[in-house]
C-alpha positions in Angstrom: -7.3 -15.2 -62.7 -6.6 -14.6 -66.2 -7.3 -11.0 -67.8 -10.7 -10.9 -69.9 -10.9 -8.5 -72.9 -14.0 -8.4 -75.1 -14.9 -5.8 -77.7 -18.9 -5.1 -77.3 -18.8 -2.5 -80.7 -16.9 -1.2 -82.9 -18.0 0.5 -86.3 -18.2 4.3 -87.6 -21.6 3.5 -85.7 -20.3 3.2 -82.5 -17.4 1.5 -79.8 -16.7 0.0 -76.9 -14.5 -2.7 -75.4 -14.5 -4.5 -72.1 -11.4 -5.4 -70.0 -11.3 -7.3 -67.1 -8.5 -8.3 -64.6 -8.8 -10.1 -60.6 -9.0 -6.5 -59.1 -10.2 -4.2 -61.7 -13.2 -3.6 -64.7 -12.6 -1.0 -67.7 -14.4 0.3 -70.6 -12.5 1.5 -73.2 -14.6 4.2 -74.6 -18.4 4.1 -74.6 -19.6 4.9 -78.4 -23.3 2.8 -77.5 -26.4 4.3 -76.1 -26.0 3.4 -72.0 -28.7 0.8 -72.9 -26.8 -1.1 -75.0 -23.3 -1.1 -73.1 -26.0 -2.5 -70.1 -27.3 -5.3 -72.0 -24.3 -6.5 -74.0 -22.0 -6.3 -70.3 -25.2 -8.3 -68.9 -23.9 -11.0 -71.8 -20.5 -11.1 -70.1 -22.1 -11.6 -66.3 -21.0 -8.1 -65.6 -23.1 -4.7 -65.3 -21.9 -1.1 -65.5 -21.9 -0.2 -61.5 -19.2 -2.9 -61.6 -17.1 -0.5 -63.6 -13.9 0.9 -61.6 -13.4 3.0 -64.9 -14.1 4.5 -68.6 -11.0 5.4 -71.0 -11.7 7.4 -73.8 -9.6 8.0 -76.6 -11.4 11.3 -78.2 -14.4 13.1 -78.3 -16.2 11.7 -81.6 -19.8 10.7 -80.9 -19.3 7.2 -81.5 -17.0 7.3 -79.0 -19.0 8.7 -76.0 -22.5 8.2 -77.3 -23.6 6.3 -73.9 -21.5 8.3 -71.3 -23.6 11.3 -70.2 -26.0 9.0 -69.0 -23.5 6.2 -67.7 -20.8 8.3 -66.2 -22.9 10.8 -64.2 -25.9 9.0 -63.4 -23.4 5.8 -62.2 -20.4 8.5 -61.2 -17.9 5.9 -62.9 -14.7 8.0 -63.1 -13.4 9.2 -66.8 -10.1 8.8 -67.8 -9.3 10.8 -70.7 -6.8 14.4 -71.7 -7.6 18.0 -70.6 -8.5 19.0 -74.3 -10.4 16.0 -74.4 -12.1 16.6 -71.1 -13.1 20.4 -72.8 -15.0 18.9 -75.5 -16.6 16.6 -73.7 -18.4 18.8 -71.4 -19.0 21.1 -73.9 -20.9 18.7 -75.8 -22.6 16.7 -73.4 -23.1 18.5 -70.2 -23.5 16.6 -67.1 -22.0 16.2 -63.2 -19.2 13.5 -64.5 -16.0 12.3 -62.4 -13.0 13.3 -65.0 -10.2 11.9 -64.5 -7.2 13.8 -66.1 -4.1 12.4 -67.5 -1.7 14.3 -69.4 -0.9 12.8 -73.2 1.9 10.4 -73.3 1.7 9.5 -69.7 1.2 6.7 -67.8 -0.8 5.5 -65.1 -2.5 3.2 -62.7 -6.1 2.2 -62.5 -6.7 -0.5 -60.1 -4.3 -3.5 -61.2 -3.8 -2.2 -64.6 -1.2 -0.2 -66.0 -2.3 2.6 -68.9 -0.1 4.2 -71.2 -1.6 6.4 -73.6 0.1 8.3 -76.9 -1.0 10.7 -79.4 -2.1 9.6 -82.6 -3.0 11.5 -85.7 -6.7 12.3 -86.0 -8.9 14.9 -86.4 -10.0 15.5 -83.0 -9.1 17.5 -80.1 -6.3 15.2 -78.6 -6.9 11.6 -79.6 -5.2 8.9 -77.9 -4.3 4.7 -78.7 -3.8 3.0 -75.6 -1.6 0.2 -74.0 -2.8 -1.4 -71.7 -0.5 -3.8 -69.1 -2.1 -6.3 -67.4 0.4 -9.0 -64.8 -0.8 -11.3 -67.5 -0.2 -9.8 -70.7 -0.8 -6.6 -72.5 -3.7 -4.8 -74.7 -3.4 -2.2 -77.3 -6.0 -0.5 -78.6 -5.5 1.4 -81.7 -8.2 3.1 -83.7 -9.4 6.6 -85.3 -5.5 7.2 -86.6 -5.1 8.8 -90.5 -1.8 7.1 -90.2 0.4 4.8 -88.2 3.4 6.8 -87.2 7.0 5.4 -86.0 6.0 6.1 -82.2 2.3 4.5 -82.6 4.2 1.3 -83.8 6.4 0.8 -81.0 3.8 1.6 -78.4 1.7 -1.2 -79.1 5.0 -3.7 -79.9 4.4 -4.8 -76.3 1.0 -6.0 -76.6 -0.6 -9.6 -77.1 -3.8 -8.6 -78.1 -4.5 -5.4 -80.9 -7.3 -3.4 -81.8 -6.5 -2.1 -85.1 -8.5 0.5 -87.0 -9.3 -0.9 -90.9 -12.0 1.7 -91.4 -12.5 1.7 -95.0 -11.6 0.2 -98.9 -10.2 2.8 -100.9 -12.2 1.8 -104.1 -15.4 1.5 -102.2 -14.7 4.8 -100.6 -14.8 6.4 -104.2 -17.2 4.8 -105.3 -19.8 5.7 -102.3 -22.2 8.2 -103.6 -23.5 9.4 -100.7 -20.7 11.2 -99.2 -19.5 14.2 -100.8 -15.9 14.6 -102.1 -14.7 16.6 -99.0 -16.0 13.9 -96.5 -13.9 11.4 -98.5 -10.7 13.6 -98.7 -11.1 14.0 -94.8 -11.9 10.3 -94.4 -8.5 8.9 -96.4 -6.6 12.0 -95.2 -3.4 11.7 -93.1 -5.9 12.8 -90.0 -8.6 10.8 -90.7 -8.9 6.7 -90.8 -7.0 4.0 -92.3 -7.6 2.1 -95.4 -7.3 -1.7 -95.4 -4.1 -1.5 -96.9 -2.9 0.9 -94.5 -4.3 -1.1 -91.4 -2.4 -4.7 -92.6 1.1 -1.9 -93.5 0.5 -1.0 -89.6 -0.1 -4.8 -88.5 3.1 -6.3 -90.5 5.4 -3.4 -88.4 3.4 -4.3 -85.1 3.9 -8.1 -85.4 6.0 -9.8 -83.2 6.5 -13.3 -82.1 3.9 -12.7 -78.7 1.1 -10.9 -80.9 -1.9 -13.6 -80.4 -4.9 -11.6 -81.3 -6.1 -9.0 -84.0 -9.1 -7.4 -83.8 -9.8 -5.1 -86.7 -11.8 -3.0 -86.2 -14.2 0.8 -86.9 -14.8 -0.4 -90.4 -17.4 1.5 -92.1 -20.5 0.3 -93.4 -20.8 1.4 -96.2 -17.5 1.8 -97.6 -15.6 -1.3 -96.6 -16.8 -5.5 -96.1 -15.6 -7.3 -93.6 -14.0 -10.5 -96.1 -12.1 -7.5 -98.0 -10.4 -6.2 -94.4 -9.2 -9.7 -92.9 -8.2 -10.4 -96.4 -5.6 -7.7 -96.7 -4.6 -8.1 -93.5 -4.4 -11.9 -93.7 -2.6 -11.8 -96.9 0.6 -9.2 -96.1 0.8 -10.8 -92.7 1.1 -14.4 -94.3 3.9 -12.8 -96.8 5.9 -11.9 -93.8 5.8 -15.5 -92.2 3.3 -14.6 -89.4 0.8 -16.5 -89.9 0.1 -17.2 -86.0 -1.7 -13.8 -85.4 -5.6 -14.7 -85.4 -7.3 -12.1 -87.3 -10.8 -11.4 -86.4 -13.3 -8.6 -87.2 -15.3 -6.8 -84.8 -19.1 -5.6 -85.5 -20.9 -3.1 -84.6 -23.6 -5.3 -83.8 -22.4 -8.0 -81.3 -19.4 -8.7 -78.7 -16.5 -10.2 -80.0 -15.4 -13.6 -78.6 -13.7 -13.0 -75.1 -10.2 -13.5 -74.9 -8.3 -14.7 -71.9 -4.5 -13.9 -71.4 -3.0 -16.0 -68.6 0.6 -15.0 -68.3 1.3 -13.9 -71.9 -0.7 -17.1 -73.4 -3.8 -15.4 -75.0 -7.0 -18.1 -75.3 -10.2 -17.5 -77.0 -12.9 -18.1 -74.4 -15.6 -20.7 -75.6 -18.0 -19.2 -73.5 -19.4 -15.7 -71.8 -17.8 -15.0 -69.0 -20.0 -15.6 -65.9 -18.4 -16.1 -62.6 -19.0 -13.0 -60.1 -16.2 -10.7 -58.8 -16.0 -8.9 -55.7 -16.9 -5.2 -55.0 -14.9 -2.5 -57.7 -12.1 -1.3 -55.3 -11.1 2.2 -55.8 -8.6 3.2 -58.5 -5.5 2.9 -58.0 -5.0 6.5 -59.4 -3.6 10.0 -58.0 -4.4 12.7 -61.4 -5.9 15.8 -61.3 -9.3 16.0 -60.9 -11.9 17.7 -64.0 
């Protein structure tokens, strides 16, 4: 069967995405309340004891909003970094099944392949991901104050791209309810990119198997989504690559699914539906938290 991958939410409010392959169910962080990431799976056919596993990239709160409550009450393991792994039980506590990887390595969960690779934010450790799947390949980029040289060619691989396009710089300075140190530490080199930035990092990504773009993490107040697929839309036409769909995710409702069958990514007309088998373990030898 084809891989699945759905986003469910992303925003400065909160994210999580949903990847599926024959053998094996991910989250990619869980930024929702556990009641949310419940119903909106429940829109896919899918519920969270069916999860084999939950990757997180950092520690942010709208990044593991729903986890204290999904991870220990369901034990679903947690794939994240040691540092990571710190702040995480600092801040929320709980019996939960960490999984520990070290930064920049790669490894198996189920049939998916996860590379991870440091990218600059203001948190403890924070990781993008690439994810390979025996039908084509995920990355998942957001919560980055820049895109450096190694962030570009870790993603070159994939089909489908999460991209951060957090905010528009004019409607950043214009926001009056953020103080001026907030908005230094927003458009800093640690913090989040800019539309401009995010379609600079998608015209170096590009390649001639990139399907899918999925911007995403925009803020609310400080960017619209018309003004990020613009940008984007705009420097990737200049470059002649014009076949990358663009879409942007919300905060408030799943993205469409796509479906990669052997490097051919489809958008999926409708929710995906048809039952699995039981989660099998992972397919994973790290050190335990």
């Amino acid at each position: 069967m084809p891989a699945r991958f759905t986003i469910l939410a992303s925003g400065s409010s909160g994210n999580c995405a949903y990847l599926e392959t024959e053998d094996t169910r991910l989250l990619i962080d869980a930024g929702l309340s556990a009641r949310q990431i419940r119903q909106r799976l429940l829109g896919l056919g899918r519920t969270p004891e069916s999860l084999h596993g939950i990757l997180i990239t950092h520690e942010h709160s709208d990044h593991i909003q729903g986890l204290s409550v999904l991870a220990a009450r369901l034990q679903i393991p947690v794939y994240c970094n040691r540092l990571t792994r710190d702040a995480i039980a600092r801040d929320l506590g709980g019996q939960m099944r960490f999984q520990v990887f070290s930064t920049g390595s790669a490894f198996s969960v189920g049939d998916i392949d996860v590379e991870n690779f440091s990218i600059p934010h203001d948190a403890q450790d924070p990781v993008g991901f690439l994810l390979r799947t025996r039908n084509g390949n995920v990355g998942f980029l957001t919560d980055l104050g820049h895109a450096t040289r190694l962030v570009i060619e870790r993603v070159k691989p994939a089909q489908i791209l999460v991209l951060e396009s957090n905010h528009d710089m004019q409607l950043l300075q214009e926001d009056l309810k953020r103080p001026w140190s907030v908005k230094q530490r927003i458009a800093s080199r640690h913090g989040h990119l800019s539309n401009g930035s995010a379609a600079e990092a998608a015209a170096q990504v590009v390649s001639s198997h990139l399907s899918h773009l999925f911007l995403g993490h925009l803020s609310r107040d400080c960017n619209r989504p018309e003004l990020a697929e613009k940008t984007t839309r705009q420097k990737l036409r200049e470059i002649g690559a014009s076949h990358v769909a663009i879409a942007v995710a919300s905060p408030d409702m799943p993205s469409e699914t796509i479906c990669l069958d052997r490097g051919e990514s489809i958008v999926g007309g409708t929710r995906i539906a048809s039952p699995l088998g039981e989660p099998a373990a992972a397919g994973v030898d790290l050190a335990s938290g």
